[in-house]
Biopython code that builds the backbone (N, CA, C, O; Angstrom):
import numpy as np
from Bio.PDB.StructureBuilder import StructureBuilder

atoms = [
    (1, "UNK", "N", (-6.756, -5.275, 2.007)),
    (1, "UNK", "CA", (-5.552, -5.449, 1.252)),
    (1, "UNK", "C", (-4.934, -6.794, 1.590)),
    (1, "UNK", "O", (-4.832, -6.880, 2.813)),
    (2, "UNK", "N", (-4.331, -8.242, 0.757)),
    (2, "UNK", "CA", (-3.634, -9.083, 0.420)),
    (2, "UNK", "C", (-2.131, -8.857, 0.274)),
    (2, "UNK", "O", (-1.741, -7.921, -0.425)),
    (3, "UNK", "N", (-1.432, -9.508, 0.775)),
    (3, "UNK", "CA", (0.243, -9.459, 0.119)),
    (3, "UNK", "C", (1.033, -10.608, 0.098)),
    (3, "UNK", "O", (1.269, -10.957, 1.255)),
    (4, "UNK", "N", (1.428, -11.179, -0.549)),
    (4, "UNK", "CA", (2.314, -12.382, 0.085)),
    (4, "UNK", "C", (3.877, -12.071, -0.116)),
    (4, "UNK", "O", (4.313, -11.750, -1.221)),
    (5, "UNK", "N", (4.703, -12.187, 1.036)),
    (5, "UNK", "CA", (5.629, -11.853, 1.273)),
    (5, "UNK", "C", (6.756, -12.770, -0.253)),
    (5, "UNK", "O", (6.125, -13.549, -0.968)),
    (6, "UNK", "N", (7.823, -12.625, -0.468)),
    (6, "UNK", "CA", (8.816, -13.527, -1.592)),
    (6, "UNK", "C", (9.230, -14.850, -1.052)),
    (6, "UNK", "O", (9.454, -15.875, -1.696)),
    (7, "UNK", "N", (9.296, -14.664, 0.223)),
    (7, "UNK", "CA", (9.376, -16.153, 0.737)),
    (7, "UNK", "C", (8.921, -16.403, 2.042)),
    (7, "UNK", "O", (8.927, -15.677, 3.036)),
    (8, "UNK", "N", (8.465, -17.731, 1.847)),
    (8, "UNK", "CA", (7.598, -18.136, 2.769)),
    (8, "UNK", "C", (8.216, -18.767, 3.798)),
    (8, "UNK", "O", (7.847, -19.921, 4.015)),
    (9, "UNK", "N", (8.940, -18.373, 4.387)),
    (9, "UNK", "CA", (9.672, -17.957, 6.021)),
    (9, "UNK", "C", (8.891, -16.935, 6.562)),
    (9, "UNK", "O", (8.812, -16.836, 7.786)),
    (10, "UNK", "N", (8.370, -16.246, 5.909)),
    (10, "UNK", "CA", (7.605, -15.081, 6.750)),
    (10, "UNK", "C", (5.989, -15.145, 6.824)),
    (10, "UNK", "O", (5.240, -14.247, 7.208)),
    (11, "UNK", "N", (5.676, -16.313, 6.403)),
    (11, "UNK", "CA", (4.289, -16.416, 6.463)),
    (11, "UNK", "C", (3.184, -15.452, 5.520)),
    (11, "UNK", "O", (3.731, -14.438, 5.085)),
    (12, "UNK", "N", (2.096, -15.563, 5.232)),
    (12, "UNK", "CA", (1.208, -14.721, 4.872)),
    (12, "UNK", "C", (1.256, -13.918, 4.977)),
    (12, "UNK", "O", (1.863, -13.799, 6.042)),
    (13, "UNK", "N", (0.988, -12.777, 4.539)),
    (13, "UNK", "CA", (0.491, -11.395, 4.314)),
    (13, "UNK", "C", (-0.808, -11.035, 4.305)),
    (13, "UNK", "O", (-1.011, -10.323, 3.322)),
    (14, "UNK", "N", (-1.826, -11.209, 4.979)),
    (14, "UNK", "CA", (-3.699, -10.833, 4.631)),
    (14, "UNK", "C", (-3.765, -9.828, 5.535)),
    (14, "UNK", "O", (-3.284, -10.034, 6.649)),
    (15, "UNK", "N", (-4.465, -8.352, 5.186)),
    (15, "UNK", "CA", (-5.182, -7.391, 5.603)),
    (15, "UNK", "C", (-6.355, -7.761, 4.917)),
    (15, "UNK", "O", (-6.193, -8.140, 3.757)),
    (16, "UNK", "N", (-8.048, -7.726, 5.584)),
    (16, "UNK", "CA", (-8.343, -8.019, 4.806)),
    (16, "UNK", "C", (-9.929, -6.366, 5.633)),
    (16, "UNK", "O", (-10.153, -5.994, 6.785)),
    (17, "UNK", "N", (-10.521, -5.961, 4.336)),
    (17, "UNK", "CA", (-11.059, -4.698, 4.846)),
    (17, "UNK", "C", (-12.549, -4.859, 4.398)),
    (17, "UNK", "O", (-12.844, -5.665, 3.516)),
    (18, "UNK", "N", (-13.318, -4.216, 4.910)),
    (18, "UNK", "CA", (-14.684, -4.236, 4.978)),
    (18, "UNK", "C", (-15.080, -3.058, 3.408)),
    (18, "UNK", "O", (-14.032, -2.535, 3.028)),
    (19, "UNK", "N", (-15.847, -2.791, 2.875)),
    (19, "UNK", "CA", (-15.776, -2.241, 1.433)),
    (19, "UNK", "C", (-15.925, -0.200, 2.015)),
    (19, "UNK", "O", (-15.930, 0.783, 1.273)),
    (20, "UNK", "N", (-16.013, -0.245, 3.371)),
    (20, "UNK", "CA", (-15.439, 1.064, 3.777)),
    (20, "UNK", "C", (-14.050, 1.369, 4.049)),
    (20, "UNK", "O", (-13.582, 2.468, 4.344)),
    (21, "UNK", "N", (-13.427, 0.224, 3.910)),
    (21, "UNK", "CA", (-12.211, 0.219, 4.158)),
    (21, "UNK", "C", (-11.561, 0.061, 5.550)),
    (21, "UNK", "O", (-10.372, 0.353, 5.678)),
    (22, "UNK", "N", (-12.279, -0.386, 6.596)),
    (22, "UNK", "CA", (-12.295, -0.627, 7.779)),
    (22, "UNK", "C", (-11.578, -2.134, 7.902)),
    (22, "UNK", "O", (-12.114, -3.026, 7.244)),
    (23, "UNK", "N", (-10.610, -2.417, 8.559)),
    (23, "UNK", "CA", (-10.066, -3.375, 9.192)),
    (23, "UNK", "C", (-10.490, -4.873, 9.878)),
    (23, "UNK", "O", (-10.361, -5.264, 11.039)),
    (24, "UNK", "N", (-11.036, -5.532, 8.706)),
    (24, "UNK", "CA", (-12.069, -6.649, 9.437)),
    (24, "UNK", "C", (-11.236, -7.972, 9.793)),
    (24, "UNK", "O", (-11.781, -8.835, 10.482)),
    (25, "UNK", "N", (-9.743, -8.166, 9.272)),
    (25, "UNK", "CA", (-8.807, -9.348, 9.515)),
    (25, "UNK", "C", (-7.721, -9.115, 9.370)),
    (25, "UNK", "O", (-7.462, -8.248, 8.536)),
    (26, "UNK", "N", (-6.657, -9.731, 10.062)),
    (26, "UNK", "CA", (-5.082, -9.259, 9.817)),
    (26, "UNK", "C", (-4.524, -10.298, 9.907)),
    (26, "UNK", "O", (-4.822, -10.658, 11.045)),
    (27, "UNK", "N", (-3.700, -11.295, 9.343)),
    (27, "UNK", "CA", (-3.313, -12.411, 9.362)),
    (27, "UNK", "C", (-2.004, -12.214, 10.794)),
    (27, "UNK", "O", (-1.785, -11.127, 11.329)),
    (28, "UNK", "N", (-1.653, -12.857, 10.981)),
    (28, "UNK", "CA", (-0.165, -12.670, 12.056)),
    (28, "UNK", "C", (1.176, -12.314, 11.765)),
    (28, "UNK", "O", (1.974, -11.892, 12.602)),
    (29, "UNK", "N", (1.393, -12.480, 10.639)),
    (29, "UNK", "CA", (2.604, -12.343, 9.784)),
    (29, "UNK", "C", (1.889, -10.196, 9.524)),
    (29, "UNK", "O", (2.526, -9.201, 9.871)),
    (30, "UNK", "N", (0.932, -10.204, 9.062)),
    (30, "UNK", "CA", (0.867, -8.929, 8.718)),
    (30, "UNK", "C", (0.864, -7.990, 10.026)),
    (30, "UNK", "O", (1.521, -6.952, 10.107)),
    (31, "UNK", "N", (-0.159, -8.617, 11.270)),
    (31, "UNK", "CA", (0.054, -7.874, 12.712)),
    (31, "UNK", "C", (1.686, -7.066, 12.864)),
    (31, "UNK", "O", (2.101, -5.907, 12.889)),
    (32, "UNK", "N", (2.451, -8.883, 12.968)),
    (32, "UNK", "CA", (3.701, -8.378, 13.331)),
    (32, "UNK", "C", (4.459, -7.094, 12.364)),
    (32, "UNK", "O", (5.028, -6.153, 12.916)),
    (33, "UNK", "N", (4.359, -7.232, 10.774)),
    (33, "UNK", "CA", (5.150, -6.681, 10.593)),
    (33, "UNK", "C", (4.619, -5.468, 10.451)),
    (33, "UNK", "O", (5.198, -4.662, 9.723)),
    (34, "UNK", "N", (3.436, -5.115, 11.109)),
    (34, "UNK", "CA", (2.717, -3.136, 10.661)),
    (34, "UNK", "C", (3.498, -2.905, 12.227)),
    (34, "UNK", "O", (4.010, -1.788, 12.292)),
    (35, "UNK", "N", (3.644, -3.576, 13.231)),
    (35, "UNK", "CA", (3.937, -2.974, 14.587)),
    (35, "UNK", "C", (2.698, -2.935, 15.452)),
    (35, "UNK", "O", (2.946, -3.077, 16.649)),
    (36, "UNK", "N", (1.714, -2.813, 15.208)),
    (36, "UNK", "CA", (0.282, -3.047, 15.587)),
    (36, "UNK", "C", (0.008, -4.579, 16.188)),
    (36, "UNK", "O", (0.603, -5.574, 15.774)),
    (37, "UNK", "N", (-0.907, -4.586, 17.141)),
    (37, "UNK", "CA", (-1.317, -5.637, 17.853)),
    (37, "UNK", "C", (-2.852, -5.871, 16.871)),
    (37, "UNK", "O", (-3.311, -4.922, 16.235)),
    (38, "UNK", "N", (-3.337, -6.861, 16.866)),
    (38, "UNK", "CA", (-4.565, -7.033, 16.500)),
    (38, "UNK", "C", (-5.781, -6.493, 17.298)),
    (38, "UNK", "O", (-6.698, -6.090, 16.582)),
    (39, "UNK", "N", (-5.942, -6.417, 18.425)),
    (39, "UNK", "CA", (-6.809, -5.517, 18.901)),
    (39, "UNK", "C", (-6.723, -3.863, 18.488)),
    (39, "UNK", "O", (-7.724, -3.150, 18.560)),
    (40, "UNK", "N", (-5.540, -3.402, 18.095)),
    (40, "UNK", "CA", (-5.243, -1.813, 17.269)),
    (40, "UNK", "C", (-5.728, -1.560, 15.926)),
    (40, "UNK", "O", (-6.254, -0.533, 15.499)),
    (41, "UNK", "N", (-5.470, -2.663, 15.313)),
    (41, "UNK", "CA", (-6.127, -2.906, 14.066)),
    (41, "UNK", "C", (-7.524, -3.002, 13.727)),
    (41, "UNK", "O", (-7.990, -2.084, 13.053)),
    (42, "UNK", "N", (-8.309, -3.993, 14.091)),
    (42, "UNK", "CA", (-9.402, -4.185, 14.350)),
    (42, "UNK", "C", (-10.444, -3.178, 13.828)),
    (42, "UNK", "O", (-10.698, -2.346, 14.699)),
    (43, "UNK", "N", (-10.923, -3.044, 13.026)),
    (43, "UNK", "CA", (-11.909, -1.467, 12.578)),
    (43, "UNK", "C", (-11.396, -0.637, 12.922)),
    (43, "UNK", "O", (-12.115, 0.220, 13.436)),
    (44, "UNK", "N", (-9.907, -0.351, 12.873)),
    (44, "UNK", "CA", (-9.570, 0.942, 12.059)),
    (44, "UNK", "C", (-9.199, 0.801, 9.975)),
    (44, "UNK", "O", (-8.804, -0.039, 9.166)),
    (45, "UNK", "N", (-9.607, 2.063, 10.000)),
    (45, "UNK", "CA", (-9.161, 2.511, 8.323)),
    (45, "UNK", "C", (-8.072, 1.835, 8.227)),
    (45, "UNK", "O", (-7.211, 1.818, 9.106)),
    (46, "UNK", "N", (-8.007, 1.179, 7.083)),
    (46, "UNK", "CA", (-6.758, 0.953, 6.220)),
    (46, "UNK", "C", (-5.952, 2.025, 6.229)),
    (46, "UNK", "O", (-4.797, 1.881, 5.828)),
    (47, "UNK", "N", (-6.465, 3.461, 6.746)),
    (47, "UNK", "CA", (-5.745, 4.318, 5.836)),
    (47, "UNK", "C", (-4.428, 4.967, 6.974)),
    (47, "UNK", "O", (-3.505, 5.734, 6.701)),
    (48, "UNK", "N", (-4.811, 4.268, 8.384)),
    (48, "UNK", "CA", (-4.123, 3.967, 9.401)),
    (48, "UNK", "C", (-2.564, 3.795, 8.974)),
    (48, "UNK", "O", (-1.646, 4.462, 9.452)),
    (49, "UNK", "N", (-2.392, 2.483, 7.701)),
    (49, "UNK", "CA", (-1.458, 1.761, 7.627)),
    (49, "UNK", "C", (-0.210, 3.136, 6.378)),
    (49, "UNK", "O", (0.954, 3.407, 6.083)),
    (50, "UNK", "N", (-1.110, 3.372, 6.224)),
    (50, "UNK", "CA", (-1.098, 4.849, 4.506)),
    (50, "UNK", "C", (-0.037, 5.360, 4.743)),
    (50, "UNK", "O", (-0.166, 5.929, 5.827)),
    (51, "UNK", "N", (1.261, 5.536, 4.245)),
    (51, "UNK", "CA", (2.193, 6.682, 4.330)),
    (51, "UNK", "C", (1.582, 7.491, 3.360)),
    (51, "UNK", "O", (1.075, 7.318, 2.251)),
    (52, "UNK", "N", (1.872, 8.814, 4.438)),
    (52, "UNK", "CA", (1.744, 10.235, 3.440)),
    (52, "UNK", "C", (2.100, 10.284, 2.111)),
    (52, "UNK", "O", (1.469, 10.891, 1.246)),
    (53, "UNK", "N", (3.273, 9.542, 1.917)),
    (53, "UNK", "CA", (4.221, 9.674, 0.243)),
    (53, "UNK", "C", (3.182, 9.078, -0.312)),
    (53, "UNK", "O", (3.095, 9.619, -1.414)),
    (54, "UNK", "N", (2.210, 8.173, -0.207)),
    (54, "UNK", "CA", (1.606, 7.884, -1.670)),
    (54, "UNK", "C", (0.726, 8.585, -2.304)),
    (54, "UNK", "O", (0.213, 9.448, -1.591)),
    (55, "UNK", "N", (0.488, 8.561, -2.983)),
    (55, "UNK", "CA", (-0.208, 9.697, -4.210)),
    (55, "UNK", "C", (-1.950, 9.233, -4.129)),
    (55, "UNK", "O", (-2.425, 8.160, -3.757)),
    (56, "UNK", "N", (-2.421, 10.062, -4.462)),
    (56, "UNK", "CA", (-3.719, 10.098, -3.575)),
    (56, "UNK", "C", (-4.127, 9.268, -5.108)),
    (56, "UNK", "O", (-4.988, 8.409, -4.917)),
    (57, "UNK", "N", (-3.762, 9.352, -6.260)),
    (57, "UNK", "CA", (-4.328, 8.553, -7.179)),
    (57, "UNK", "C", (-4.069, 7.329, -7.198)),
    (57, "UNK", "O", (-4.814, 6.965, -8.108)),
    (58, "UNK", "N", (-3.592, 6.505, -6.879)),
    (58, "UNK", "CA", (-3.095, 5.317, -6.440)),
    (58, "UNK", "C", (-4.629, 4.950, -5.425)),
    (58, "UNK", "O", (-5.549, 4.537, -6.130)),
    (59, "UNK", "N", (-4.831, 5.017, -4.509)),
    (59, "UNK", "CA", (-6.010, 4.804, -3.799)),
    (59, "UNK", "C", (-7.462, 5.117, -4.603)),
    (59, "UNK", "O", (-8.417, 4.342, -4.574)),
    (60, "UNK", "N", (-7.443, 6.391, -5.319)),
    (60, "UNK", "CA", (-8.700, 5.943, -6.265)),
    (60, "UNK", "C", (-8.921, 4.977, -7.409)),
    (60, "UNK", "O", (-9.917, 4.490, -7.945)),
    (61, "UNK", "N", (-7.203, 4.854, -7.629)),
    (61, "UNK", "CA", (-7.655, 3.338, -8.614)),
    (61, "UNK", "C", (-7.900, 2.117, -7.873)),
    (61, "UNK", "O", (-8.706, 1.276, -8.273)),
    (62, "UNK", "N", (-7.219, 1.991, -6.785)),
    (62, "UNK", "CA", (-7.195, 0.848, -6.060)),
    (62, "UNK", "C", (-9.010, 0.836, -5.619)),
    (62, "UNK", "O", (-9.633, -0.213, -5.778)),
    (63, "UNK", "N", (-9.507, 1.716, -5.235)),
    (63, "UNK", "CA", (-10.705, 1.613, -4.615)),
    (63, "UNK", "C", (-11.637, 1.666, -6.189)),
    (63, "UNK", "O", (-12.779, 1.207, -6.157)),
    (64, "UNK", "N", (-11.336, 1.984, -6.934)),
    (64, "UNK", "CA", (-12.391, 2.190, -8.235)),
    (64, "UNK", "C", (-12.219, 0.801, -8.630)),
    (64, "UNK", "O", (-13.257, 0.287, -9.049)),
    (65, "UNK", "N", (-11.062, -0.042, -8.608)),
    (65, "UNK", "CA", (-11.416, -1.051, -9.248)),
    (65, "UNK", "C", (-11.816, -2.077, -8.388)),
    (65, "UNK", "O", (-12.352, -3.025, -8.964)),
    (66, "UNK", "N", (-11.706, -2.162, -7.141)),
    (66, "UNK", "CA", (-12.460, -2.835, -5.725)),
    (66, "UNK", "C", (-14.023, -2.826, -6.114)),
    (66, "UNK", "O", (-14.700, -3.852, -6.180)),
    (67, "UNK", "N", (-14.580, -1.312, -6.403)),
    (67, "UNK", "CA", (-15.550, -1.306, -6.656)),
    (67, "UNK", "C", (-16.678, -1.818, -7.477)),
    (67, "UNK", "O", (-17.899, -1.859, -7.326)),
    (68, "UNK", "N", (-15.654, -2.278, -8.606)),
    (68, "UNK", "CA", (-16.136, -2.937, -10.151)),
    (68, "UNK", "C", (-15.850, -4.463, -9.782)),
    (68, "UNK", "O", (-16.063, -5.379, -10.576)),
    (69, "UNK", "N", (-15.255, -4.669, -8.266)),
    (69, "UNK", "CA", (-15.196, -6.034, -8.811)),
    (69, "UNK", "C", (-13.985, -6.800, -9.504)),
    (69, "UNK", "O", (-13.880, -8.007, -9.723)),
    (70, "UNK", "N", (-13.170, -5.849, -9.765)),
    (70, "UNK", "CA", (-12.024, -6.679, -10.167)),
    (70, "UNK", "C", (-10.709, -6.063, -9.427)),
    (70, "UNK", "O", (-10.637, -4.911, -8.998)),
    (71, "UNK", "N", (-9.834, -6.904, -9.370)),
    (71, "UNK", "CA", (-8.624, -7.271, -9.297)),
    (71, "UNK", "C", (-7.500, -5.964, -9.547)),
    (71, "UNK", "O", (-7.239, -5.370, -10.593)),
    (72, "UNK", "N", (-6.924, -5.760, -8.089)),
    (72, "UNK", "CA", (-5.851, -4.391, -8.217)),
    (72, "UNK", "C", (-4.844, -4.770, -7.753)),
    (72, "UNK", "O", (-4.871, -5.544, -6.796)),
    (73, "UNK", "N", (-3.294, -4.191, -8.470)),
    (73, "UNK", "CA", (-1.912, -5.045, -8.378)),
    (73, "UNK", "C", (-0.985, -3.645, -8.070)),
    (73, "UNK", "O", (-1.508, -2.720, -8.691)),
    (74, "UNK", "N", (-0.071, -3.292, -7.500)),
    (74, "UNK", "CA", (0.520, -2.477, -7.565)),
    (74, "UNK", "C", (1.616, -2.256, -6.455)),
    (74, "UNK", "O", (1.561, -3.104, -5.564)),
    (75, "UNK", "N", (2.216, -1.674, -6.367)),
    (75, "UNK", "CA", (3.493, -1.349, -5.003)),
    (75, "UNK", "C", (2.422, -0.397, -3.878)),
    (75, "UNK", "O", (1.442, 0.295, -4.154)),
    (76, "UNK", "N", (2.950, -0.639, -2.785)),
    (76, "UNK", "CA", (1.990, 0.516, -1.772)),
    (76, "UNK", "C", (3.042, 0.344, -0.496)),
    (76, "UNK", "O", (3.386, -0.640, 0.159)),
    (77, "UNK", "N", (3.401, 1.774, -0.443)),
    (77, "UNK", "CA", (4.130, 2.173, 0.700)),
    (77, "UNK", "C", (3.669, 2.231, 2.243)),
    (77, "UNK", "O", (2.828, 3.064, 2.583)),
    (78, "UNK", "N", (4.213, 1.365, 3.139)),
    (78, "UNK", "CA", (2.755, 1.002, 4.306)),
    (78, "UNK", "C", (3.615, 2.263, 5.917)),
    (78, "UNK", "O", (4.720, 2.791, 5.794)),
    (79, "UNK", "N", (2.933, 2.381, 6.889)),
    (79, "UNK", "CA", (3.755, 3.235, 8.001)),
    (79, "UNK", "C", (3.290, 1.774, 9.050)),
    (79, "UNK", "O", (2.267, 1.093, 8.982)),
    (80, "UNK", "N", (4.477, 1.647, 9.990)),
    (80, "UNK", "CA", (4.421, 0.803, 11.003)),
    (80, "UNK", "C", (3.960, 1.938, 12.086)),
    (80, "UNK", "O", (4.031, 3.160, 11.960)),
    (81, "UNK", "N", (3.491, 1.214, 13.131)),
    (81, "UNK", "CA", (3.140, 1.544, 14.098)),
    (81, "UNK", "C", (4.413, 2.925, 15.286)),
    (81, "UNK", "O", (4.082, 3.853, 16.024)),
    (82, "UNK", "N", (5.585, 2.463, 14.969)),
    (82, "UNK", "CA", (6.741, 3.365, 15.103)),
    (82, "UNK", "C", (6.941, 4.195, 14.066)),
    (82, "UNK", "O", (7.712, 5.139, 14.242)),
    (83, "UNK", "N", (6.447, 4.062, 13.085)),
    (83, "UNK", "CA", (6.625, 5.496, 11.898)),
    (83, "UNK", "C", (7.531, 4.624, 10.784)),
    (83, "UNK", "O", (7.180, 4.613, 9.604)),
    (84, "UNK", "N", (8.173, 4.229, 11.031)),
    (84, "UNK", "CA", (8.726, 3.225, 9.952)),
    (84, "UNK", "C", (8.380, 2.801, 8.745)),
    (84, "UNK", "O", (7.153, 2.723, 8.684)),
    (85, "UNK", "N", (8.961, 2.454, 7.643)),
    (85, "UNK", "CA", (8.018, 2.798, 6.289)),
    (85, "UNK", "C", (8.253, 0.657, 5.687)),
    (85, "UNK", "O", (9.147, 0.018, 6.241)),
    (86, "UNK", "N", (7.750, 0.267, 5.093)),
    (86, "UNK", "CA", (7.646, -1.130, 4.302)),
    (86, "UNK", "C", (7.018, -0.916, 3.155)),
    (86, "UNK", "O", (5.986, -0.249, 3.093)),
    (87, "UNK", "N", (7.579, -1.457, 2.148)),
    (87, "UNK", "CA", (7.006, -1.615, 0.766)),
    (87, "UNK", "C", (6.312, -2.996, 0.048)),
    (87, "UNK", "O", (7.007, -3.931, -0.348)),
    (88, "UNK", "N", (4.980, -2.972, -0.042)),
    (88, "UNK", "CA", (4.405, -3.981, -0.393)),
    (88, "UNK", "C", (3.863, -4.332, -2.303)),
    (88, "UNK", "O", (3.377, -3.456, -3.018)),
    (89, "UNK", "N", (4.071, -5.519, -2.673)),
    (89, "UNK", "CA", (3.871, -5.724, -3.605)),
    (89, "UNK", "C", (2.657, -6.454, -3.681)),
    (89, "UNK", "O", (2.800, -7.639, -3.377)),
    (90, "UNK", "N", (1.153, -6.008, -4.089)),
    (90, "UNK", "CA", (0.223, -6.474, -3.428)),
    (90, "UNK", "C", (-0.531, -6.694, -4.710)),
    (90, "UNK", "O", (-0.423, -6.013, -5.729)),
    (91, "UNK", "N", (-1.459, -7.939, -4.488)),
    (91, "UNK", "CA", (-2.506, -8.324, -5.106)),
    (91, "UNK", "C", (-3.895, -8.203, -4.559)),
    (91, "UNK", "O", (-4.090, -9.013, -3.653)),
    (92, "UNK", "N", (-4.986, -7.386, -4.854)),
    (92, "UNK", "CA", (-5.825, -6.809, -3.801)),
    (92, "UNK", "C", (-7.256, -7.195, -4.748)),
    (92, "UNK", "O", (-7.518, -6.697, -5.843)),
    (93, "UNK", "N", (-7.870, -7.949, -4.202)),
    (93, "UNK", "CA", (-9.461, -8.482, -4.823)),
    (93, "UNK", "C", (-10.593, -8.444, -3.811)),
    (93, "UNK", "O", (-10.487, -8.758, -2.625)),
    (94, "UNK", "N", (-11.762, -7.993, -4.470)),
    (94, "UNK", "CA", (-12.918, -8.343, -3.589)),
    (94, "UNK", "C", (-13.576, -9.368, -3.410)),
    (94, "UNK", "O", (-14.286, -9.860, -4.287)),
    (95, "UNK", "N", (-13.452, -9.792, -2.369)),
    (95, "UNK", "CA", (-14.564, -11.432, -2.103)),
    (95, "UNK", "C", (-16.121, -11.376, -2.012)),
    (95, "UNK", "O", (-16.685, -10.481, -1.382)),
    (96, "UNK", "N", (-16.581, -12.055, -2.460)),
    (96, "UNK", "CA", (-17.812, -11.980, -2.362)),
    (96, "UNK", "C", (-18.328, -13.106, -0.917)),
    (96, "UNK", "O", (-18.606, -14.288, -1.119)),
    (97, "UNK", "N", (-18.370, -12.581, 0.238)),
    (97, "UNK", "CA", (-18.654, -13.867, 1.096)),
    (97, "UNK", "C", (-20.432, -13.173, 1.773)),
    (97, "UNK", "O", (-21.110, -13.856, 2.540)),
]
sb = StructureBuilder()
sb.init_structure("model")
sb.init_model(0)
sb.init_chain("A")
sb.init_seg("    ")
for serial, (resi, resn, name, xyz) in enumerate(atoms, 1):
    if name == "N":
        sb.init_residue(resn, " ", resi, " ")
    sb.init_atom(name, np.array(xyz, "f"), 0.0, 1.0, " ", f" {name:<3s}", serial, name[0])
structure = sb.get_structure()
């Protein structure tokens, strides 16, 4: 998952996940604000970051269209490391590297 914050005082936003959804990069701006250290992160699930409230269909579109290759946009409710909730406005694509 990608996000870029509204202003750039807060730096980047990059989660960036392996196509199991495993935790392969976290930019510093994103470390700090999940509450998580980068060694916590590190190959765990995205789904780590998941508040309960989101709707389980939301993640099969997000992952169905990961899958095809294109480009997924939407709000996603994240849990910090203290339980704490953040709302992200995210642009989410697969790289081909």
């Amino acid at each position: 998952m990608s996000a870029s914050p509204s202003s750039s005082d807060h730096g980047v936003l990059i989660c960036r996940t392996d196509l199991q959804g495993r935790i392969t990069h976290s930019s510093e701006a994103f470390i700090k604000l999940s509450g998580y250290t980068s060694k916590e992160l590190l190959q765990q699930s995205s789904s780590l970051l998941k508040h309960p409230d989101m709707p389980a269909y939301i993640f099969i579109s997000l992952w169905n269209a990961l899958q095809q290759r294109k480009p997924w946009m939407g709000l996603l409710k994240n849990r910090r490391k203290d339980g704490s909730t953040y709302w992200l406005n995210v642009y989410i694509k697969a790289l081909r590297i």
